[in-house]
Backbone as CSV, one residue per row, in Angstrom:
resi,resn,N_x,N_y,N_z,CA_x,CA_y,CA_z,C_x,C_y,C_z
1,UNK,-5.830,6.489,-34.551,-5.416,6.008,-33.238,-6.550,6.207,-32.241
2,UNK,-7.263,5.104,-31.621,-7.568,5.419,-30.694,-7.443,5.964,-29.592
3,UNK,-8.422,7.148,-29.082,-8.565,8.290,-27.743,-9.603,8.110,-26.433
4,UNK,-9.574,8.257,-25.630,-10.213,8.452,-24.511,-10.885,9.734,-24.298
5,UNK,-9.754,10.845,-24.663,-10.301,12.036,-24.933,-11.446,12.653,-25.940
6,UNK,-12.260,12.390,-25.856,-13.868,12.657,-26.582,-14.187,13.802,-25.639
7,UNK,-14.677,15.330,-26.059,-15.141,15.903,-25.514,-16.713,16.013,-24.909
8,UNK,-17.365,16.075,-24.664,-18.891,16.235,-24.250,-19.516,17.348,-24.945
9,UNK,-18.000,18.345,-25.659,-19.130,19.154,-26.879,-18.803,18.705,-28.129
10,UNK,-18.242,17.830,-28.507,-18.248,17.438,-29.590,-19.120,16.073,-30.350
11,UNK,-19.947,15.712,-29.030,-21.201,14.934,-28.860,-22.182,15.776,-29.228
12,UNK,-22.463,16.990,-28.600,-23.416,17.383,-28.505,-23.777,18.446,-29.570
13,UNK,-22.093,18.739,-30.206,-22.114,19.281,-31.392,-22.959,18.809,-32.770
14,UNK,-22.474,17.198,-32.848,-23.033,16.469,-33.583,-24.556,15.833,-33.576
15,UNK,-24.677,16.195,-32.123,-26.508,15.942,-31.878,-27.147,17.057,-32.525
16,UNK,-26.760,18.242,-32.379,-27.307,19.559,-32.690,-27.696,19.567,-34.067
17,UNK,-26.767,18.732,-35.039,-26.549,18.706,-36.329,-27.698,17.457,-36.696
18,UNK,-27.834,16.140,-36.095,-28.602,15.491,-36.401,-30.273,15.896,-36.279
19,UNK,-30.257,16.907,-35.426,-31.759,17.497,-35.174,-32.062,18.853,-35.889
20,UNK,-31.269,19.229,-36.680,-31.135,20.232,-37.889,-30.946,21.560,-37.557
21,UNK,-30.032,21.450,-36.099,-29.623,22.713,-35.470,-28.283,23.274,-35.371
22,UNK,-27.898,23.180,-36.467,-26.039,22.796,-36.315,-25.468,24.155,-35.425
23,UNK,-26.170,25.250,-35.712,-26.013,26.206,-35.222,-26.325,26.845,-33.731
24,UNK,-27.356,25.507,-33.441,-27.340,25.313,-31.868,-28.507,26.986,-31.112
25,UNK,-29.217,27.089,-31.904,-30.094,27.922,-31.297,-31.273,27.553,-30.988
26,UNK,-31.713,26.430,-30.818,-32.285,25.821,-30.097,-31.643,24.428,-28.666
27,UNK,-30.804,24.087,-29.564,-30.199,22.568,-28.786,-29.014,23.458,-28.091
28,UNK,-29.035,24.137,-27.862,-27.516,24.788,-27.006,-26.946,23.608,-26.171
29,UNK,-25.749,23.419,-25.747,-24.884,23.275,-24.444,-25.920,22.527,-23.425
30,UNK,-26.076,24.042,-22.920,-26.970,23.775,-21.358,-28.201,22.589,-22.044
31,UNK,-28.609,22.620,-22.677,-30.143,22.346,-22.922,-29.670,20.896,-23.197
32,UNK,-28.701,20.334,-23.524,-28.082,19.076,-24.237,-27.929,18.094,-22.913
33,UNK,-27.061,18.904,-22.286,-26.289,18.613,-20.796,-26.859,17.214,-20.333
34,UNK,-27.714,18.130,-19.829,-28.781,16.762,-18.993,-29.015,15.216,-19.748
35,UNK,-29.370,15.436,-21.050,-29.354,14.206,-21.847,-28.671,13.458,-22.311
36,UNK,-27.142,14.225,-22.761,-26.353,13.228,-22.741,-25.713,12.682,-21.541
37,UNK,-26.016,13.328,-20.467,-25.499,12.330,-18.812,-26.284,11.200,-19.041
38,UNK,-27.791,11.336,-19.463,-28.664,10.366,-19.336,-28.261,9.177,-20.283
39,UNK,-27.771,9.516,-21.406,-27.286,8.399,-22.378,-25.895,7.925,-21.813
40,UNK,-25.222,8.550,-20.841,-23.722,8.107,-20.997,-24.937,7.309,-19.842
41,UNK,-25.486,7.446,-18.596,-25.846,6.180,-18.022,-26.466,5.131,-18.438
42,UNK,-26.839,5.566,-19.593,-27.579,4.182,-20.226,-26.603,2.917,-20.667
43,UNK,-25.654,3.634,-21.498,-24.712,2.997,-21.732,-23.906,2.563,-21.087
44,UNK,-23.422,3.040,-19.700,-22.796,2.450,-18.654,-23.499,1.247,-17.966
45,UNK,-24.936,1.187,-17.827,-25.577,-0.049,-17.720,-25.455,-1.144,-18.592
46,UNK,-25.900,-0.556,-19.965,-25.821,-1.961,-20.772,-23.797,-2.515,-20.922
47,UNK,-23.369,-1.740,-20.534,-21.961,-2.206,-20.699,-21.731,-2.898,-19.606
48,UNK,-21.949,-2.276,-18.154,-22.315,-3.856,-17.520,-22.921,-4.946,-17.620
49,UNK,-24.105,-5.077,-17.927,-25.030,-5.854,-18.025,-24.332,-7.207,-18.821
50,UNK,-23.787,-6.365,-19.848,-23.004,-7.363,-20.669,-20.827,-7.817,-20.446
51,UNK,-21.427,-7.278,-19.613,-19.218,-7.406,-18.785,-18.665,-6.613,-20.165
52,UNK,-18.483,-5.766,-20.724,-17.638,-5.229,-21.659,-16.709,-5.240,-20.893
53,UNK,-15.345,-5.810,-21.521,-13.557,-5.764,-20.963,-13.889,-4.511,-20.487
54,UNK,-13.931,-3.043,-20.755,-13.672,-1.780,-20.675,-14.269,-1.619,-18.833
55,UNK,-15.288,-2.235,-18.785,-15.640,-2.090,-17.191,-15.015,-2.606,-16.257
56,UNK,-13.980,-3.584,-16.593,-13.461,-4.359,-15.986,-12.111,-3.557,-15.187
57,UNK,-11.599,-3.573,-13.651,-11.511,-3.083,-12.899,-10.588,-3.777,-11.360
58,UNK,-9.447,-3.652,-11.481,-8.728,-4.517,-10.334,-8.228,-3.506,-9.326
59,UNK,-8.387,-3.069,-7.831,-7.606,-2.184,-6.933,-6.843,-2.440,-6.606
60,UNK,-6.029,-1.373,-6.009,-5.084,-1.941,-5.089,-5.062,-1.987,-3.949
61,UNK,-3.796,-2.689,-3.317,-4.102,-3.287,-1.601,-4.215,-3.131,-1.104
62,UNK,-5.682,-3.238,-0.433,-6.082,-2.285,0.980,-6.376,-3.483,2.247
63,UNK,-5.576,-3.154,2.996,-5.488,-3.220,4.211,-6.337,-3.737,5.143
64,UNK,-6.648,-4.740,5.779,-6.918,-5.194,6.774,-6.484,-5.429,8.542
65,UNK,-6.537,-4.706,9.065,-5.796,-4.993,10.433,-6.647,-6.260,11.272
66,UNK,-5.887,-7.087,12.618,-6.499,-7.905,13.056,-8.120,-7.244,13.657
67,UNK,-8.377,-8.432,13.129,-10.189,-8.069,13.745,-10.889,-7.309,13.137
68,UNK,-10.107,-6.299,11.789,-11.403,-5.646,11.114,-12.523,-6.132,10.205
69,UNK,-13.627,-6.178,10.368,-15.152,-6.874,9.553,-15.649,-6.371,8.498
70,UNK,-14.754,-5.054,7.529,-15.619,-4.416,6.745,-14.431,-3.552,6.089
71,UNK,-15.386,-3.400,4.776,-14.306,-2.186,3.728,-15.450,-1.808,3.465
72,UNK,-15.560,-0.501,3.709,-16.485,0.434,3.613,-16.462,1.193,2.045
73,UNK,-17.854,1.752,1.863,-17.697,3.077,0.582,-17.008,4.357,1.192
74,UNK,-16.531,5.163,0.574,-15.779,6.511,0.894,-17.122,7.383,1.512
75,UNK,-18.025,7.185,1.350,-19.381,8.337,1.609,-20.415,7.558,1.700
76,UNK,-21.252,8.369,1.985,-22.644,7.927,2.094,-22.901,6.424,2.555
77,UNK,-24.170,6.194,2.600,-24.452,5.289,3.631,-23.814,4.134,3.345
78,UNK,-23.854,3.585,4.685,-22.724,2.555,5.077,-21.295,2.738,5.074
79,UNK,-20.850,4.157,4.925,-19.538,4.638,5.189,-18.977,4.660,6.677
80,UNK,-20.097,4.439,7.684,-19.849,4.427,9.350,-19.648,5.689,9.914
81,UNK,-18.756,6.562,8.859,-18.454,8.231,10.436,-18.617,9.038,9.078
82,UNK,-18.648,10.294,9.133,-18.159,11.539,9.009,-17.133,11.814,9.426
83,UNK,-15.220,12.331,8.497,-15.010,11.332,7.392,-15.222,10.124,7.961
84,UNK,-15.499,9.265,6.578,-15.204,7.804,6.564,-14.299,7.162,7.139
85,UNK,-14.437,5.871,7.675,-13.556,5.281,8.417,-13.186,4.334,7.428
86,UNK,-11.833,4.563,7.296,-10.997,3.452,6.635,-10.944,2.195,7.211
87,UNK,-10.952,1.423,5.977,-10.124,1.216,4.384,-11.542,1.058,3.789
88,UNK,-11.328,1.716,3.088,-12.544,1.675,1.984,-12.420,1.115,0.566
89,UNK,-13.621,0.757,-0.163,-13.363,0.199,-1.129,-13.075,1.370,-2.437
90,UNK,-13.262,1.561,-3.688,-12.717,2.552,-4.515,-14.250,2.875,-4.677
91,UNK,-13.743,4.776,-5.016,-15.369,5.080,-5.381,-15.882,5.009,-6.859
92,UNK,-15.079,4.127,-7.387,-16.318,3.798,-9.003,-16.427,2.489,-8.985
93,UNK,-16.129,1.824,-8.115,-17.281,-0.099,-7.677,-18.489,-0.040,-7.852
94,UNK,-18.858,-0.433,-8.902,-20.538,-0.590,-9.195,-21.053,-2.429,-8.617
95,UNK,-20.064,-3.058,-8.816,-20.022,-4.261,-8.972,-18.636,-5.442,-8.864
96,UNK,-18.666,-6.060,-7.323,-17.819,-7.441,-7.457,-17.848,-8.334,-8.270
97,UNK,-16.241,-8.891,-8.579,-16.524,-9.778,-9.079,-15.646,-10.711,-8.613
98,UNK,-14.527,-10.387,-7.609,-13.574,-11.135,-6.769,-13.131,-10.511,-6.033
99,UNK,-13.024,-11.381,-4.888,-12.218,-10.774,-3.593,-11.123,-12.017,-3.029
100,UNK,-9.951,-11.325,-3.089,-8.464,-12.336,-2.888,-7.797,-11.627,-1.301
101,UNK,-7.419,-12.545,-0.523,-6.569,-12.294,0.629,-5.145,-12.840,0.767
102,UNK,-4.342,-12.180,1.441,-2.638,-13.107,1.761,-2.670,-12.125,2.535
103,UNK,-1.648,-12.758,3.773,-0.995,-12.346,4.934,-0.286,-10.701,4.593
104,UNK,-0.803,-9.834,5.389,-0.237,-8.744,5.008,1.377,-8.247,5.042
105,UNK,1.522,-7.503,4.097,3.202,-7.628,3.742,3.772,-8.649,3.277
106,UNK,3.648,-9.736,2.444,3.949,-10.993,2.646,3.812,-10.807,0.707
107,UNK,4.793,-12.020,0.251,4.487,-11.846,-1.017,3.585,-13.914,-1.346
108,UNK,3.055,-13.734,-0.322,2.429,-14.894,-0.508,1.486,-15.359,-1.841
109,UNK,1.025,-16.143,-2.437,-0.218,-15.980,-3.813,-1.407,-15.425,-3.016
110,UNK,-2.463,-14.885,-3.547,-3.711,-14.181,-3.546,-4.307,-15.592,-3.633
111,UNK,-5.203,-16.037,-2.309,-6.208,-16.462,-2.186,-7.777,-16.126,-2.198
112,UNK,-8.907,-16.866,-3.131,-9.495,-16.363,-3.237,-10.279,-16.337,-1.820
113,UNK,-11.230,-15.396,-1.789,-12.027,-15.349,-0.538,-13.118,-15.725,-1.061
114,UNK,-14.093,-16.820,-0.203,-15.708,-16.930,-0.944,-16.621,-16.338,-0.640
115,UNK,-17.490,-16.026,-1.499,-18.854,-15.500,-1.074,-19.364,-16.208,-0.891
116,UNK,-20.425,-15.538,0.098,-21.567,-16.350,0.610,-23.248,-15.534,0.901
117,UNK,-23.831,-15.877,0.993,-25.201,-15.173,1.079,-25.028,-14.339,2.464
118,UNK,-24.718,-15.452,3.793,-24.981,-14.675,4.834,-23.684,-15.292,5.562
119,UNK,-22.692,-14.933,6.287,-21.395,-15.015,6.739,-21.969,-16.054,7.717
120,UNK,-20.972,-17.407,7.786,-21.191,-18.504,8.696,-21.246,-18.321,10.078
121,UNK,-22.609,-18.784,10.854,-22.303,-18.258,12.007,-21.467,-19.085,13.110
122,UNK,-21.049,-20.424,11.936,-20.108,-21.402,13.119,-19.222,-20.313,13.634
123,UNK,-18.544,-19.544,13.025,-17.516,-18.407,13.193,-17.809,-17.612,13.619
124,UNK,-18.639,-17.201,13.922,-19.081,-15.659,15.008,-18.201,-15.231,15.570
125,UNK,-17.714,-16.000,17.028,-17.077,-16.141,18.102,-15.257,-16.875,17.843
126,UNK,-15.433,-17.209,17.042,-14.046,-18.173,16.678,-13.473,-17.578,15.256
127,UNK,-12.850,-16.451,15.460,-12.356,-16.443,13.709,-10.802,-16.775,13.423
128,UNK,-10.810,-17.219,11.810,-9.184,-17.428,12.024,-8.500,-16.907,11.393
129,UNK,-7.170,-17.397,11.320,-6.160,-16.852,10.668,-6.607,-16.196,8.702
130,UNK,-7.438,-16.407,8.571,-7.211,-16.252,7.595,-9.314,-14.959,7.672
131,UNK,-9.912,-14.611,6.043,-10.284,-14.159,6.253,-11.717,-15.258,5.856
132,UNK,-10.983,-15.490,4.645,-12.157,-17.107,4.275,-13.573,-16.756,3.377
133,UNK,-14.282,-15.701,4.121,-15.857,-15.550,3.466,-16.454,-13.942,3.464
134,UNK,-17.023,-13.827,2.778,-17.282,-12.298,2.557,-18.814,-12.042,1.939
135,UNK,-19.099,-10.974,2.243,-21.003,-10.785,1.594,-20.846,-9.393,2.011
136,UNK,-22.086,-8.957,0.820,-21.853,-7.922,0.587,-23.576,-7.152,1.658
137,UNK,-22.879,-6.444,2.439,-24.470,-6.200,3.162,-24.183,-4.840,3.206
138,UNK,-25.429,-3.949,3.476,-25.758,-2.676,3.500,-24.457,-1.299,3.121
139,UNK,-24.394,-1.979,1.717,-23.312,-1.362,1.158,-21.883,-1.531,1.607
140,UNK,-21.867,-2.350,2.495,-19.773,-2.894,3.018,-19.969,-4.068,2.685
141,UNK,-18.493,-4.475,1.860,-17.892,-5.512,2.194,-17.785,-6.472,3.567
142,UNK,-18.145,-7.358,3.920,-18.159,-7.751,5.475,-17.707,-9.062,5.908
143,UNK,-16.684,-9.486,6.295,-15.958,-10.678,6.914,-16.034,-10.984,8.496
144,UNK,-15.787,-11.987,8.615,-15.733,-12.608,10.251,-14.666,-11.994,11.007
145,UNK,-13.601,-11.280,9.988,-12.025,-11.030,11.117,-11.704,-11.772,10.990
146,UNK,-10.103,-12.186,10.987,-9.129,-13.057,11.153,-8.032,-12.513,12.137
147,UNK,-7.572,-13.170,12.517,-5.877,-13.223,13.700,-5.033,-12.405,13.662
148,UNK,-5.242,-12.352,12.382,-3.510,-11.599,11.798,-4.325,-10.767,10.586
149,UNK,-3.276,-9.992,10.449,-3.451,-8.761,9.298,-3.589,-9.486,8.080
150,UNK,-4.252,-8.833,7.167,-4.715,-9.565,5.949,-4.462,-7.504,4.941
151,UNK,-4.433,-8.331,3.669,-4.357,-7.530,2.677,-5.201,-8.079,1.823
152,UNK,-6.181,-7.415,0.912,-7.199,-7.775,0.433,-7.225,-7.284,-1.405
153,UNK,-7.928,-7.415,-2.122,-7.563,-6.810,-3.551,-8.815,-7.351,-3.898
154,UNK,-9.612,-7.008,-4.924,-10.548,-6.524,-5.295,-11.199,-6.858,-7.275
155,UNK,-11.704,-7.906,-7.458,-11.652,-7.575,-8.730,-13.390,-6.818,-8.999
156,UNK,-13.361,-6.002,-9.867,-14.651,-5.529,-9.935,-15.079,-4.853,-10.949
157,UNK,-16.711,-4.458,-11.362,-16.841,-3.677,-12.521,-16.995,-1.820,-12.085
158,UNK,-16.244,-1.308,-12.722,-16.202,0.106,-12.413,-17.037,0.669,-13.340
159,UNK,-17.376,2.277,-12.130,-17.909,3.245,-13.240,-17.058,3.966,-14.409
160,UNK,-17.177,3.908,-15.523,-16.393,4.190,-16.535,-16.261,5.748,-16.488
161,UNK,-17.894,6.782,-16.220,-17.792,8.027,-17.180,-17.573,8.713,-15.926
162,UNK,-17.249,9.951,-15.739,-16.722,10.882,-15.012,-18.384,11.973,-15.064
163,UNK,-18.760,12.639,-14.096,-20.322,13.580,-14.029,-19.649,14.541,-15.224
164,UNK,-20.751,14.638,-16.175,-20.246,15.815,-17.402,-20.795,17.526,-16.390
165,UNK,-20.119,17.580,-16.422,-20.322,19.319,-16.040,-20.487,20.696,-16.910
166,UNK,-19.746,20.478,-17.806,-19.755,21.301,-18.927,-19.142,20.353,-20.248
167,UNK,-19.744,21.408,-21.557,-19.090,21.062,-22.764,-17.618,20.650,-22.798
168,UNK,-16.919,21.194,-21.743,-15.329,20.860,-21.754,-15.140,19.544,-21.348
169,UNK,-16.333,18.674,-20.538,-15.827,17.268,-19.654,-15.594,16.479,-20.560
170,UNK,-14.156,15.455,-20.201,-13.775,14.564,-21.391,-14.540,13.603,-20.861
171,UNK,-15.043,12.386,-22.180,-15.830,11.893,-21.331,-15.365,10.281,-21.554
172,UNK,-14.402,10.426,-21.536,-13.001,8.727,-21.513,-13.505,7.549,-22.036
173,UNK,-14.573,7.660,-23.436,-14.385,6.643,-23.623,-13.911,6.403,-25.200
174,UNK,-14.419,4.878,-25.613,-13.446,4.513,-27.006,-14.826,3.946,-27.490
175,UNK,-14.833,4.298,-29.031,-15.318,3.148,-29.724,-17.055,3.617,-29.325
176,UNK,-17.615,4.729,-28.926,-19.314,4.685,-28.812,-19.484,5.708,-29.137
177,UNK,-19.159,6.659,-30.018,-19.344,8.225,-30.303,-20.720,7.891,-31.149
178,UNK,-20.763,7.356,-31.924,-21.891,7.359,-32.875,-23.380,7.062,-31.270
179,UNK,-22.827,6.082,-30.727,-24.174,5.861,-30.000,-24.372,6.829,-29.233
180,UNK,-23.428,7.936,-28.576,-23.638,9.093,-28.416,-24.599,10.316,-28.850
181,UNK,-24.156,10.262,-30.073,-24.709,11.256,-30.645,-26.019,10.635,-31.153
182,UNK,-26.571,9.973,-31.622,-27.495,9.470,-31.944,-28.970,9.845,-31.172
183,UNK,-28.293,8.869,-29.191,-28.846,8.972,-28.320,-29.366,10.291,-27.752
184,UNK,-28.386,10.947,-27.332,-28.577,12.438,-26.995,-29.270,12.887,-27.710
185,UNK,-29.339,12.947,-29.276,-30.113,13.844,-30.209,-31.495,13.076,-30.126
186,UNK,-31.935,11.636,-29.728,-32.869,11.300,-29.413,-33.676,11.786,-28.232
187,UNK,-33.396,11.433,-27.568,-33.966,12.527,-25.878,-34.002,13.989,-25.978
188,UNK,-33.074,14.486,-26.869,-33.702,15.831,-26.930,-35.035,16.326,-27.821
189,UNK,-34.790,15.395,-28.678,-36.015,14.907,-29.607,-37.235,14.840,-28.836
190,UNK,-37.620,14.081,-28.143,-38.612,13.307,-27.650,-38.525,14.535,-26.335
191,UNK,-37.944,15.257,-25.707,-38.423,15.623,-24.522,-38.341,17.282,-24.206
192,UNK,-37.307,17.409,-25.303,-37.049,19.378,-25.671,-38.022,19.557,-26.583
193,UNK,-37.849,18.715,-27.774,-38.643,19.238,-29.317,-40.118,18.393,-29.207
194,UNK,-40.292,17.712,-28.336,-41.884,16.659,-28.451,-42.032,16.315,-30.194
195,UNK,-41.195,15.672,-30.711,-41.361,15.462,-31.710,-40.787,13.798,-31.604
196,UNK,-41.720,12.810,-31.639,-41.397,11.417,-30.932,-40.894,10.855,-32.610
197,UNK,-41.599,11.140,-33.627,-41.131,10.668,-34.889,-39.753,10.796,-34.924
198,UNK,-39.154,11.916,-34.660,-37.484,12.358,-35.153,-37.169,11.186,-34.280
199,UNK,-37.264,11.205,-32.858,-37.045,10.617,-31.587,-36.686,8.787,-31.913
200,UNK,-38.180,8.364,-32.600,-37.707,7.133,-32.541,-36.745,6.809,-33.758
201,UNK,-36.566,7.695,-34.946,-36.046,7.176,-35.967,-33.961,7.283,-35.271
202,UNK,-34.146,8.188,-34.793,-32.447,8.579,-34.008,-32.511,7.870,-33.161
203,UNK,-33.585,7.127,-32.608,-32.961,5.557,-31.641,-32.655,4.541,-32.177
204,UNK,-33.211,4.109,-33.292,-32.871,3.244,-33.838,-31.462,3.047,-34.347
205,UNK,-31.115,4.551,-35.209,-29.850,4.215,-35.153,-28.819,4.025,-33.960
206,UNK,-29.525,4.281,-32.968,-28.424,4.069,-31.656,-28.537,3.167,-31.354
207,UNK,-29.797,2.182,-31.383,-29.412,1.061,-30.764,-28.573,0.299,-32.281
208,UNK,-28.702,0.334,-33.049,-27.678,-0.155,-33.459,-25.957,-0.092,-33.690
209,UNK,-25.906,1.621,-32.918,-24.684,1.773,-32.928,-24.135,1.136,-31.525
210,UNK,-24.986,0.654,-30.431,-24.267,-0.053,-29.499,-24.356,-1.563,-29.849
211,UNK,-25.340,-1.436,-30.526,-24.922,-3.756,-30.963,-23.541,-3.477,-31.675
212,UNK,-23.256,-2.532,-32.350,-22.303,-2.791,-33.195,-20.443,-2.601,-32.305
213,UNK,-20.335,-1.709,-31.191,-19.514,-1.376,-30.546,-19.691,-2.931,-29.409
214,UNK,-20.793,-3.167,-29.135,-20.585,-4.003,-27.609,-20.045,-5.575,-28.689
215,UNK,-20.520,-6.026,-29.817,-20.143,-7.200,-30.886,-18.535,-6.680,-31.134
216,UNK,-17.825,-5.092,-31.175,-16.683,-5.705,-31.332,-15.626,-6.246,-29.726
217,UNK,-16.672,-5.762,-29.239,-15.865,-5.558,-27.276,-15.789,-7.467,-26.928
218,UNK,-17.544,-8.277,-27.605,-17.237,-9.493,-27.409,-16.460,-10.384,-28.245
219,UNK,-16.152,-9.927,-29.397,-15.161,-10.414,-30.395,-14.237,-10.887,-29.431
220,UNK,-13.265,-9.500,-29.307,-12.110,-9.377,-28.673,-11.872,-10.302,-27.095
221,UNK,-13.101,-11.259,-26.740,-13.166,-12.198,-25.848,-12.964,-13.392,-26.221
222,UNK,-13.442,-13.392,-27.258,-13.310,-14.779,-27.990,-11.974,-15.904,-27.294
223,UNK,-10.830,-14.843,-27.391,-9.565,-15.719,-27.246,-9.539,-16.563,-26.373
224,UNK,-10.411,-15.521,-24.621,-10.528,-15.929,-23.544,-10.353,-16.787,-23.037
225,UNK,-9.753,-18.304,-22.797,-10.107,-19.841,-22.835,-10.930,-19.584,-20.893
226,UNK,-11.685,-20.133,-21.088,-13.060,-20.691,-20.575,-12.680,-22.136,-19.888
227,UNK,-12.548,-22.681,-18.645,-12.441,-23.838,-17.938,-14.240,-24.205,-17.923
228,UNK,-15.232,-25.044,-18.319,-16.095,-25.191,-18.029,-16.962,-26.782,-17.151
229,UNK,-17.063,-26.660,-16.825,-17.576,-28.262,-16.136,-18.288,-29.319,-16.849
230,UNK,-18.013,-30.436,-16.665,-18.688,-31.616,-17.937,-20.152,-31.342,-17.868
231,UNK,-20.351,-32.164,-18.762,-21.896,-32.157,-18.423,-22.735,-33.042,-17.036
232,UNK,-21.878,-33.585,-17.349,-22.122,-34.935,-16.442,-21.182,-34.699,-14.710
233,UNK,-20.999,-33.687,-14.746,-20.001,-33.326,-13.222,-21.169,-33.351,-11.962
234,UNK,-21.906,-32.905,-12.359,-22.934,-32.943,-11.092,-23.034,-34.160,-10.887
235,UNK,-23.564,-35.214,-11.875,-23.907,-36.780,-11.752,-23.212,-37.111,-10.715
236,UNK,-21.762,-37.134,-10.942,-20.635,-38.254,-10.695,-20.562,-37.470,-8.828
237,UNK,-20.849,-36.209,-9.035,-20.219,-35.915,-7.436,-21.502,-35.826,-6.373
238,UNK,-22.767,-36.414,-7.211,-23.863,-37.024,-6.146,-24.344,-35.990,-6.039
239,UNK,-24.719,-34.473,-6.816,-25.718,-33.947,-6.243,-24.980,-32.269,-7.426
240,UNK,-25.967,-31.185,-7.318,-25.490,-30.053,-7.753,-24.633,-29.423,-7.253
């Protein structure tokens, strides 16, 4: 049965073992730590890079009052105050991928909102009922305002792994233990032991243990049905 629950020492257990330390008097815990954070970010990149379902990420409804221009991060820059000024967006958004509006309280359908490079400035001065256009600038979400209250929702790619702190952190995922262990025992290779031979031969098997996990993640897309545009759609409507 598949788990979420994977410990961070039972990664590092198995790194210890691939670098011929099972007993961990050299590769300890602490000494591991750092490297496998570094592999869980590696892998959190290429799992974006490539949309794995698993990153995939919908919030819930946050709030718009009349006239507000922005959904802020919870912290740090572009958050506006010390605390943050609400409504903020969620703190594991690495990446949009839709933004939907309807009249707040209202069980109206979710309209999409469009992006745009730089928010229209016909609208500066005139905004309407609705929220319409959105871009993403100095870390906020940012709209023209509309009339009336709006409720907003969010589709996006999240951060998957949680900061490992100790051997105890679970580290929630499915289906990449091998590229785990592989990885980690590689970087410790190459940057504890300076031994680049061990190093590259334990990458190799990692990168093949993520072709082999991210090929079954796109399988499982296959079903997906795909609306795509003719070939010939640009022709007929006079331009790209």
């Amino acid at each position: 049965m598949s788990t979420t629950s994977l410990l961070a020492s039972e990664v590092m257990d198995r790194a210890a073992s691939l670098m011929n330390d099972t007993a961990q008097t050299v590769y300890t815990y602490a000494a591991q730590l750092p490297y496998l954070s570094m592999a869980l970010d590696e892998m959190q990149e290429y799992f974006e890079m490539n949309n794995i379902p698993v990153t995939n990420e919908t919030s819930t409804v946050i709030d718009l009052d009349i006239g507000e221009t922005a959904i802020r991060p919870a912290d740090g820059f572009g958050a506006g105050a010390s605390p943050p000024n609400p409504p903020n967006y969620p703190e594991n958004l690495v990446e949009i991928q839709g933004v939907y509006e309807r009249l707040q309280g209202s069980s109206e359908p979710w309209i999409p909102v469009t992006q745009r490079e730089f928010l229209p400035h016909l609208f500066d001065d005139q905004p309407t009922t609705y929220l319409g256009w959105w871009v993403f600038e100095s870390q906020q979400i940012r709209f023209i305002g509309a009339t009336t209250d709006r409720e907003v929702k969010l589709d996006y790619i999240q951060k998957l792994f949680p900061d490992v702190i100790d051997e105890d952190s679970e580290l929630g995922v499915i289906n990449v233990k091998t590229f785990l262990y592989y990885r980690t025992a590689s970087l410790c290779c190459e940057f504890i032991g300076e031994n680049p031979t061990r190093a590259a031969q334990l990458n190799m098997y990692a990168v093949a243990s993520i072709e082999r996990s991210t090929s079954i993640s796109i399988k499982g897309k296959q079903g997906i049905m795909t609306r795509r545009r003719p070939f010939r759609a640009a022709y007929r409507n006079g331009g790209w």
